[in-house]
C-alpha positions as CSV (number, residue, x, y, z in Angstrom):
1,X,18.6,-17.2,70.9
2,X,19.5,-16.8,74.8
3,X,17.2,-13.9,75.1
4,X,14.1,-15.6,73.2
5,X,14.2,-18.8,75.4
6,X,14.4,-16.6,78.0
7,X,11.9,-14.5,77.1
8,X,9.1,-17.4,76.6
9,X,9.9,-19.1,79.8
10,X,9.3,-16.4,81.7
11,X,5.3,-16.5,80.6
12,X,5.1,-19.4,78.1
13,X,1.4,-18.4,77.2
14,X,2.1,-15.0,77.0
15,X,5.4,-14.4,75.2
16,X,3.8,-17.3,72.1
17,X,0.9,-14.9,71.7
18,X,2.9,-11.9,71.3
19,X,5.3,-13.3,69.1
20,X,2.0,-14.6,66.9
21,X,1.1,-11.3,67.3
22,X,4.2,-9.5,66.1
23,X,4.5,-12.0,63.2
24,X,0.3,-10.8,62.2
25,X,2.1,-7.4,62.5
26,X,4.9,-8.2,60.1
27,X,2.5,-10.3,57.9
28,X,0.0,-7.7,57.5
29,X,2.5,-4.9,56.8
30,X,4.5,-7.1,54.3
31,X,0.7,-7.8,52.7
32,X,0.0,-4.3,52.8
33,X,3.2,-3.1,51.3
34,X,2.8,-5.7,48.9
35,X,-0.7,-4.8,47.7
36,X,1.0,-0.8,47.6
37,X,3.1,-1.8,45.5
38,X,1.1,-4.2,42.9
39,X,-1.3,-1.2,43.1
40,X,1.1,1.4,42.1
41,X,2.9,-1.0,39.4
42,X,-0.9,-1.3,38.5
43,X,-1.3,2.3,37.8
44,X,2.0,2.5,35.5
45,X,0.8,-0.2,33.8
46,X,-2.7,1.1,33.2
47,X,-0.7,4.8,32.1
48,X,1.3,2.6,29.6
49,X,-1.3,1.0,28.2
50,X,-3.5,4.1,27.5
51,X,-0.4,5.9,25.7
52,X,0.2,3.0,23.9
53,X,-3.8,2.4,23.2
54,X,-3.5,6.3,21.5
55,X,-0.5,6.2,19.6
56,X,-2.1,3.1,18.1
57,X,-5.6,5.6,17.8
58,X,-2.7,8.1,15.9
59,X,-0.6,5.4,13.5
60,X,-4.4,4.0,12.7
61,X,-4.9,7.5,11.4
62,X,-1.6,7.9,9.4
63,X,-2.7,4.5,8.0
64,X,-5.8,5.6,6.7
65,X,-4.3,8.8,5.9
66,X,-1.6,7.2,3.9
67,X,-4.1,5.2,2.7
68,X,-6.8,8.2,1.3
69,X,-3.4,9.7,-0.6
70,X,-2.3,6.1,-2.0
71,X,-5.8,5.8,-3.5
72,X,-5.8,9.3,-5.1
73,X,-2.3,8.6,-6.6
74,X,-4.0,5.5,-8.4
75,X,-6.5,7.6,-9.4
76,X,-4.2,9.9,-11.5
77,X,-2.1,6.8,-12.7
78,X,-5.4,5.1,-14.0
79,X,-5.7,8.7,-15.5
80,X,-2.4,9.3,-17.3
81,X,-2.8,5.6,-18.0
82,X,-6.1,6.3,-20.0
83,X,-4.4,9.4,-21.7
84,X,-1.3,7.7,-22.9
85,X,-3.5,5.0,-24.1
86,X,-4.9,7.3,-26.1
87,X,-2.6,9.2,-27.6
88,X,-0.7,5.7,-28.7
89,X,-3.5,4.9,-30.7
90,X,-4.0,8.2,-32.1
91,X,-0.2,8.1,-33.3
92,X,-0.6,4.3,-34.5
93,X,-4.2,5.7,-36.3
94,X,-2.3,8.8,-37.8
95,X,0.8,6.2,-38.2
96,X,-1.3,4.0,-40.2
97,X,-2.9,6.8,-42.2
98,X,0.0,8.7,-42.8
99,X,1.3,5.4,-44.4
100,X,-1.5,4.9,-46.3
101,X,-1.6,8.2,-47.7
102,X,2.3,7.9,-48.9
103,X,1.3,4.4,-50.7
104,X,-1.7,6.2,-52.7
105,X,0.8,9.0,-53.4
106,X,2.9,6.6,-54.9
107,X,0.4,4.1,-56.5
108,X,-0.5,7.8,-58.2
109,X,2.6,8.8,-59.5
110,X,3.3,5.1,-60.3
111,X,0.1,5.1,-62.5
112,X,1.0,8.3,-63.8
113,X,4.1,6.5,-65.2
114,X,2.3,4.0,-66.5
115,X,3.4,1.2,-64.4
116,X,0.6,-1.8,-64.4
117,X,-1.8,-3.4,-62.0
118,X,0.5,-6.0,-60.8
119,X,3.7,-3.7,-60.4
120,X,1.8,-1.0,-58.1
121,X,0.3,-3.3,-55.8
122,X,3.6,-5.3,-55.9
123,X,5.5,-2.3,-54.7
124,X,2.8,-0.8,-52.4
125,X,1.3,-3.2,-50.7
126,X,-2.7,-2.0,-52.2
127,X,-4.9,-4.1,-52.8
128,X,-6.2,-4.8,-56.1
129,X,-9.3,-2.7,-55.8
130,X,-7.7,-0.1,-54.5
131,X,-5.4,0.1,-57.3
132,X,-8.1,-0.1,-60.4
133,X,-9.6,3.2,-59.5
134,X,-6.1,4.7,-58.9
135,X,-5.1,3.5,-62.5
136,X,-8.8,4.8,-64.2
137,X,-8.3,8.3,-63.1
138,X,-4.8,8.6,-63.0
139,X,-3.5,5.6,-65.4
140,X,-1.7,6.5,-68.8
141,X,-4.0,4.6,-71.1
């Protein structure tokens, strides 16, 4: 502190402007390096956010990618959906006439016997017109 008293009363006017000049100095390079430094932080910034701006451009792509491949895959379900519908009601239709078929069969061999109205339909579930013409053509009478 010696050497600074010294210094400024040796030329008071003098010695205060160039210690406000060495502190502009110091200012101005501490801005300077300052603004370097935000600038180049800047730039990395700027580099991060443009990788990051295309691997979002690239995920958005899998998305819709993924998203092309979901919708054909609904496409085949709805398909094999429509098919096994389908064939469920053809084997409930040939169920059904199958099932039919083995009642006439036996409302046949039932009227073949000689068995009446009442009993056949009794046993397999025929209505009574579908009985009488079973018993007329095939009926022991």
């Amino acid at each position: 502190m010696d050497f600074l008293r010294d210094y400024i009363e040796k030329d008071p006017s003098g010695s205060v402007s160039s210690i406000i000049i060495i502190l502009t100095i110091l200012l101005l390079i501490f801005v300077v390096s300052a603004f370097i430094f935000d600038y180049l932080k800047n730039d990395q910034n700027t580099k991060r956010i443009n990788m990051l701006e295309r691997t979002i451009k690239d995920l958005i792509e899998e998305f819709r990618s993924l998203e092309m491949n979901l919708s054909e895959q609904k496409k085949i379900l709805n398909d094999y959906k429509y098919t096994l519908e389908k064939l469920d009601l053809e084997i409930s239709r040939l169920a059904d006439s199958n099932k039919g078929d083995s009642n006439i069969t036996k409302a046949i061999q039932m009227a073949n016997q000689g068995r009446g109205l009442e009993e056949i339909s009794s046993s397999t579930g025929l209505s009574k017109e579908e009985i009488e013409p079973i018993l007329k053509y095939h009926g022991k009478g």
